[in-house]
C-alpha positions as CSV (number, residue, x, y, z in Angstrom):
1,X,-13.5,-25.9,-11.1
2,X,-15.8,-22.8,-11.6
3,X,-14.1,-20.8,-15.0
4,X,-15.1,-17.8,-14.1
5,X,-12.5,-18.3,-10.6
6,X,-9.7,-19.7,-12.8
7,X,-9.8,-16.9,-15.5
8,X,-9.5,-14.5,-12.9
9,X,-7.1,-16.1,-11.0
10,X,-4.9,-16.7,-14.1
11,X,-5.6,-12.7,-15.6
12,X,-4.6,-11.5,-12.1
13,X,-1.3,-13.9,-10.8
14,X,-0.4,-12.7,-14.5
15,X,-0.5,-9.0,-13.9
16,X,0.7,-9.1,-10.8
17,X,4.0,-11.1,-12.1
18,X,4.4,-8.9,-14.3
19,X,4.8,-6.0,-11.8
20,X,7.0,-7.9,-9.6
21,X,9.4,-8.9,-13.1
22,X,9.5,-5.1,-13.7
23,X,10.4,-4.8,-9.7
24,X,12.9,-7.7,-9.9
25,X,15.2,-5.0,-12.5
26,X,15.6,-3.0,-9.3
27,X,16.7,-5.7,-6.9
28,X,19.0,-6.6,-9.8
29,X,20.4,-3.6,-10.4
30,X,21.0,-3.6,-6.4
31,X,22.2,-6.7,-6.2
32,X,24.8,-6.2,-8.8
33,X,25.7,-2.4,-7.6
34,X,24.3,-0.2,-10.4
35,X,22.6,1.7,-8.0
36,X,24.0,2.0,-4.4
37,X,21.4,2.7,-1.2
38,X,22.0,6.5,-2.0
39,X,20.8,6.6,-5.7
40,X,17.3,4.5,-4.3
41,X,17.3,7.0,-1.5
42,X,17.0,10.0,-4.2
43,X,14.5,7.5,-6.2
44,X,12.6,7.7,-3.3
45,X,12.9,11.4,-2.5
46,X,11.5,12.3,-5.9
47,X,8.6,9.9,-5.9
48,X,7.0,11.3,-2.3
49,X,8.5,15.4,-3.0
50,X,7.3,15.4,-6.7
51,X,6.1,12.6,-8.6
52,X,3.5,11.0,-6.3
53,X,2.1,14.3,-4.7
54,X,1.2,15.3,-8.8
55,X,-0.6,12.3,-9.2
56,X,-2.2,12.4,-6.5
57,X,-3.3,16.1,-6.8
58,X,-4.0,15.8,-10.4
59,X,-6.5,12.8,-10.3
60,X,-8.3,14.1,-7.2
61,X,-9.0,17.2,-9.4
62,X,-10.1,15.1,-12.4
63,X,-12.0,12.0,-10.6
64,X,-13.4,12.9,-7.3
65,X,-17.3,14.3,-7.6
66,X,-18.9,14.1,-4.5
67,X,-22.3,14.2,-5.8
68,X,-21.5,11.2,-7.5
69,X,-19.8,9.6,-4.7
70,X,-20.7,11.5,-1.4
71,X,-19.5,9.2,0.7
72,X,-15.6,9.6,-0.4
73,X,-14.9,10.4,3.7
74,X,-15.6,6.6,4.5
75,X,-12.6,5.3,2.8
76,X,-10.0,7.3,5.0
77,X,-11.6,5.5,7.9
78,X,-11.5,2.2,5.7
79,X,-8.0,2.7,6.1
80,X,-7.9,3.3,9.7
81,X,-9.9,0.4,9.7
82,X,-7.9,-2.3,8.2
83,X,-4.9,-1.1,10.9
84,X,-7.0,-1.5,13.4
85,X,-8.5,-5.2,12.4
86,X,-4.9,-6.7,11.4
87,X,-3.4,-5.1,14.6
88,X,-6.2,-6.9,16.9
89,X,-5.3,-10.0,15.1
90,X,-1.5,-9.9,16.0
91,X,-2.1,-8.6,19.1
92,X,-3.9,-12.0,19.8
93,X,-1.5,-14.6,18.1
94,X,1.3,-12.5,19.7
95,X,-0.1,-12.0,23.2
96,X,2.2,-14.2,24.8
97,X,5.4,-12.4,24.2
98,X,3.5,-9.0,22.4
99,X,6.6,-6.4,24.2
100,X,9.0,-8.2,23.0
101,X,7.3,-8.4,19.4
102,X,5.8,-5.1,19.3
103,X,7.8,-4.3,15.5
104,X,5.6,-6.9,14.3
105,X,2.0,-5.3,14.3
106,X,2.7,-2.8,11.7
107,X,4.2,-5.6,9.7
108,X,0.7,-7.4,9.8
109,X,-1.4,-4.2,10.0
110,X,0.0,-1.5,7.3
111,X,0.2,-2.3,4.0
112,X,1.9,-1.2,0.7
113,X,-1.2,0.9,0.1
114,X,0.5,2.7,-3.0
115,X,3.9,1.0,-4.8
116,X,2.2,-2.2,-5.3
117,X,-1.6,-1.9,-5.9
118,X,-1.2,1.2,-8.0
119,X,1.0,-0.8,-10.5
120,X,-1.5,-3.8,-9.7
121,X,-4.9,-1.4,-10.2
122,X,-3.0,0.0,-13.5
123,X,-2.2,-3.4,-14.8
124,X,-6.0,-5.0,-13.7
125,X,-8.1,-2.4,-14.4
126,X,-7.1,0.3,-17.1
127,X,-10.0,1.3,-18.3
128,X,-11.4,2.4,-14.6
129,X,-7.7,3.5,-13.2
130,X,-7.8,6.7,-12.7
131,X,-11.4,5.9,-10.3
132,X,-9.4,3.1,-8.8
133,X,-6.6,5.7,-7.8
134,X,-8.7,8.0,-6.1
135,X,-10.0,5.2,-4.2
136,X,-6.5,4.2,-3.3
137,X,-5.6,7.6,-2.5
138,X,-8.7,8.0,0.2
139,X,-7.5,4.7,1.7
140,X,-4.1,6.1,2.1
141,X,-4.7,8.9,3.3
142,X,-6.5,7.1,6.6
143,X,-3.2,4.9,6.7
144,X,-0.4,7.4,6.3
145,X,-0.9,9.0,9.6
146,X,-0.8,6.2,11.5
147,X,2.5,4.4,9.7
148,X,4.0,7.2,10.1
149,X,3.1,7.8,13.9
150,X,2.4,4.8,15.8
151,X,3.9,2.6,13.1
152,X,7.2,4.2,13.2
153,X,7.3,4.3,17.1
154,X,6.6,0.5,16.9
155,X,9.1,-0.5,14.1
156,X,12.0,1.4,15.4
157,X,11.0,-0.4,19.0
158,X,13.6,1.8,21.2
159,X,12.6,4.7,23.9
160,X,12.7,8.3,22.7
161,X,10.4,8.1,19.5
162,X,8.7,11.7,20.2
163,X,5.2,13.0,18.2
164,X,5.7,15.7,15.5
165,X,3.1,16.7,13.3
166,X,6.0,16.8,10.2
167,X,5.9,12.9,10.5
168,X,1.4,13.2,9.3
169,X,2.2,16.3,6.9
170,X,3.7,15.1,4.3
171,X,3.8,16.1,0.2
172,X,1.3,13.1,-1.1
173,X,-1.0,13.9,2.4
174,X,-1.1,17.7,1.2
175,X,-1.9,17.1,-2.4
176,X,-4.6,15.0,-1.3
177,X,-6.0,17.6,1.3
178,X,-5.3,20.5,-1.3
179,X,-7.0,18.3,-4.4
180,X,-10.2,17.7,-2.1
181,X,-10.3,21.1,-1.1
182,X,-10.5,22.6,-4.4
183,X,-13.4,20.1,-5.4
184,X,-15.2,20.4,-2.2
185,X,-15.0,24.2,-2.7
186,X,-15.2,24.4,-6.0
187,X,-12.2,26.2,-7.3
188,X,-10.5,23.5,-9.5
189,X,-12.8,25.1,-12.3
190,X,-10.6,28.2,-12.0
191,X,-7.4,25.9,-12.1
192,X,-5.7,26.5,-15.6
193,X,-6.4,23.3,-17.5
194,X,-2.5,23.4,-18.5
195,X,-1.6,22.8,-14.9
196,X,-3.8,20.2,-14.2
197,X,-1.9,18.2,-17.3
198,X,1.0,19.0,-16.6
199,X,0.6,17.4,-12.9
200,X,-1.0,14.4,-14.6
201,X,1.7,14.3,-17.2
202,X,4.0,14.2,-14.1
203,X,2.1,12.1,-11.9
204,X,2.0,9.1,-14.9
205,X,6.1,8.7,-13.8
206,X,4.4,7.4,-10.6
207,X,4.0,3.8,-11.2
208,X,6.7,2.7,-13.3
209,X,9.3,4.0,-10.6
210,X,7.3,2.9,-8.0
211,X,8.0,-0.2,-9.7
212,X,12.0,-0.1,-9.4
213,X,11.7,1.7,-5.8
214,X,9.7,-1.5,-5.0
215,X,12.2,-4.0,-6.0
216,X,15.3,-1.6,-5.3
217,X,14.2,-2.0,-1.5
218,X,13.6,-5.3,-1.5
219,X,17.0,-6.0,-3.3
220,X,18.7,-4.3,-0.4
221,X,17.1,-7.6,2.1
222,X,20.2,-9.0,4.0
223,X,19.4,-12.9,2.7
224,X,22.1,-14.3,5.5
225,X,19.5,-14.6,8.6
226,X,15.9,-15.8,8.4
227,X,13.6,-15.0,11.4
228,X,11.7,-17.7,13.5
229,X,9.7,-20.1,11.9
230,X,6.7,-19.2,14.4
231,X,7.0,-15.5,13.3
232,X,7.0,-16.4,10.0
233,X,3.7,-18.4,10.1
234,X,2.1,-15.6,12.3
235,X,2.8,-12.7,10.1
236,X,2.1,-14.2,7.0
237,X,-1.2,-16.2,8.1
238,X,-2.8,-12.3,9.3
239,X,-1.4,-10.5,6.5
240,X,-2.2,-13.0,3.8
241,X,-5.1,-14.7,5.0
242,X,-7.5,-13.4,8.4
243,X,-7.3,-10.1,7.3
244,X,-8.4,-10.6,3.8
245,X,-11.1,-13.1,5.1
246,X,-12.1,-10.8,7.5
247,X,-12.4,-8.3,5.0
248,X,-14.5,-10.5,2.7
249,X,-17.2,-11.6,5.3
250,X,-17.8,-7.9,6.4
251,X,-18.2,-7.0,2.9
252,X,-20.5,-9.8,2.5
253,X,-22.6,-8.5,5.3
254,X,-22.1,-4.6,3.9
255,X,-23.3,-6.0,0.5
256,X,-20.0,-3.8,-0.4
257,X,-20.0,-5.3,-4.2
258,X,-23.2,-4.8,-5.1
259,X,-22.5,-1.1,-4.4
260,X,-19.5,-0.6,-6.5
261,X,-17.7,-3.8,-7.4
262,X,-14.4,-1.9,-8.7
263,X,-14.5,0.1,-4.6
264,X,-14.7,-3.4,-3.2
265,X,-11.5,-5.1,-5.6
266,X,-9.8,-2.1,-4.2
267,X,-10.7,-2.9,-0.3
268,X,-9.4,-6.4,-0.7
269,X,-6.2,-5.5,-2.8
270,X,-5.5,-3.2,0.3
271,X,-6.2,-5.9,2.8
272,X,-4.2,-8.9,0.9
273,X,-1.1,-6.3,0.2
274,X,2.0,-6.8,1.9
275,X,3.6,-4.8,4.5
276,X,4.2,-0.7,3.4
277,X,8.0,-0.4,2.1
278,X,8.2,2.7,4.3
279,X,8.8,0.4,7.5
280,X,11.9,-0.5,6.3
281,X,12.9,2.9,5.2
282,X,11.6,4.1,8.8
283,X,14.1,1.5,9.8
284,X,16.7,2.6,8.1
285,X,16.5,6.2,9.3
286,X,16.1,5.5,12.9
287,X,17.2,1.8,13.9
288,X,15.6,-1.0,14.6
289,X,15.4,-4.6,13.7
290,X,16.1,-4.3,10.0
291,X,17.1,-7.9,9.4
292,X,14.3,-9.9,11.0
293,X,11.9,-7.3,9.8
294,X,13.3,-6.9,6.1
295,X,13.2,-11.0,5.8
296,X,9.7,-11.2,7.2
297,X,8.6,-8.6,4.1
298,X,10.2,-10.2,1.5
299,X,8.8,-13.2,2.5
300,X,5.5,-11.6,2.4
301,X,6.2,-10.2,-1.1
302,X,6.6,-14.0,-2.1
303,X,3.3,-15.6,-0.6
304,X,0.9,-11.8,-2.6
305,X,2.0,-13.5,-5.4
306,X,-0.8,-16.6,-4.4
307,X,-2.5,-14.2,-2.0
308,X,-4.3,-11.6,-3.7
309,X,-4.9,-12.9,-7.2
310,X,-6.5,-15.9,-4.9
311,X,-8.6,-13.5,-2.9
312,X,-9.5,-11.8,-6.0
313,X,-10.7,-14.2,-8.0
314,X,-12.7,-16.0,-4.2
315,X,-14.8,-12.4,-4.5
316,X,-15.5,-12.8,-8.0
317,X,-17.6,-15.8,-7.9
318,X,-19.3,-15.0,-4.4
């Protein structure tokens, strides 16, 4: 077998174990009722209010340079992108019965663009993180709109679900549109230097706590009821495997690596993720099928453990 595969495949199922260890002291302390459903819910109030919003502000400032990188506005659309291609797909292997099983597109569509493949870009690539954020951060920022809009419609699956613009405009999207702002215009050089490390200093709290958030919400999974074998196949095989092959063969034909090998790690990191934590938190809020749902994610959390450091290390040797 080729070396260069297995090295990579052994350097990146070992980070990403790691994350998920660090992740499995939140289920834990779940589990054992250290921390009850309201402590995770202030967990997750700081990360998207505060810690999150400073990362993302702070390594727009410092990383983004459009003369370097003018094409920065394709990765939004990248995001919107990889929605669009994994919802097609369940559209088609749910056709059959696709009212009933609407709350299952976003599941194979919208990823967990942020808790798991910052920890996983941190872990993988160090040296090049705070580039590999920013790329993350573009993606995201395509994605958030739509989970948060059509994905939350679809996951809560009940009449009533009514537009607002407060569900698009939230703290990490501001930071983001406020961070490229100031480089587009300029005016981060009049930014005091102090603030801009003291929102990075902030901002490094990011990924650790996304960490525990991660496993916290996962820890909360009702283990009691498993959903349909036939779902099970469906949403993993899209999530885990079309999309991510899709995603390889049109960067193949994009010659997307050649370009920037570290932008195209991050494309396929996003496309073999598992589904985006905040479904279940959406669920949580405002009803829905929380138990077939939750199952079907932590199920998916399982089979990234093969998926993307498999997918990775596929792209390295083609």
């Amino acid at each position: 077998m080729n070396d260069l595969f297995v090295s990579t495949l052994n350097s990146n199922a070992l980070a990403l174990l790691k994350i998920l260890l660090i992740a499995l002291l939140g289920v834990i302390l779940v589990r054992t009722k250290v921390f009850t459903s309201a402590d995770v819910s202030s967990f997750s109030s700081l990360m998207i209010l505060v810690l999150y919003p400073a990362m993302i502000f702070s390594k727009t400032i410092l990383t983004l340079k459009p003369d370097e990188f003018p094409l920065w506005w394709v990765l939004p659309l990248l995001g919107v992108g990889l929605i669009a291609i994994g919802s097609l797909l369940a559209m088609l292997l749910f056709a059959t019965d696709l009212k009933k099983k609407r709350n299952l597109i976003p599941l194979t569509s919208m990823q967990n663009a942020g808790y798991l493949a910052l920890p996983l870009g941190q872990a993988i690539y160090p040296a090049q993180f705070d580039l590999y954020a920013l790329y993350t951060f573009l993606i995201i920022m395509g994605l958030n709109p739509i989970l948060w809009t059509l994905g939350k419609f679809l996951n809560t699956a009940r009449e009533g679900v009514k537009f607002s613009l407060r569900q698009i405009i939230t703290p990490p999207f501001v930071a983001l549109s406020l961070g490229i702002f100031f480089v587009l215009t300029g005016w981060h050089r009049f930014l005091p230097r102090p603030f801009i490390e003291v929102a990075d200093l902030t901002g490094s709290a990011t990924v650790p706590i996304a960490n525990f958030i991660l496993g916290a919400v996962l820890g909360g999974i009702s283990l009691k009821i498993w959903p349909s074998f036939g779902d099970v196949l469906k949403v993993t095989t899209i999530k885990l495997v079309l999309l991510p092959l899709v995603t390889v063969l049109l960067m193949i034909w994009f010659q997307t690596g050649k370009e920037n090998r570290l932008l195209s790690d991050v494309i396929l990191i996003q496309a073999a993720s598992p589904p985006a934590i905040a479904i279940l938190i959406q669920i949580k809020k405002w009803g829905g099928d929380e138990q077939t749902l939750g199952s079907l994610m932590l199920i998916s959390y399982c089979g990234c453990l093969v998926a993307i450091p498999l997918w990775l290390a596929i792209w390295k040797i083609l």
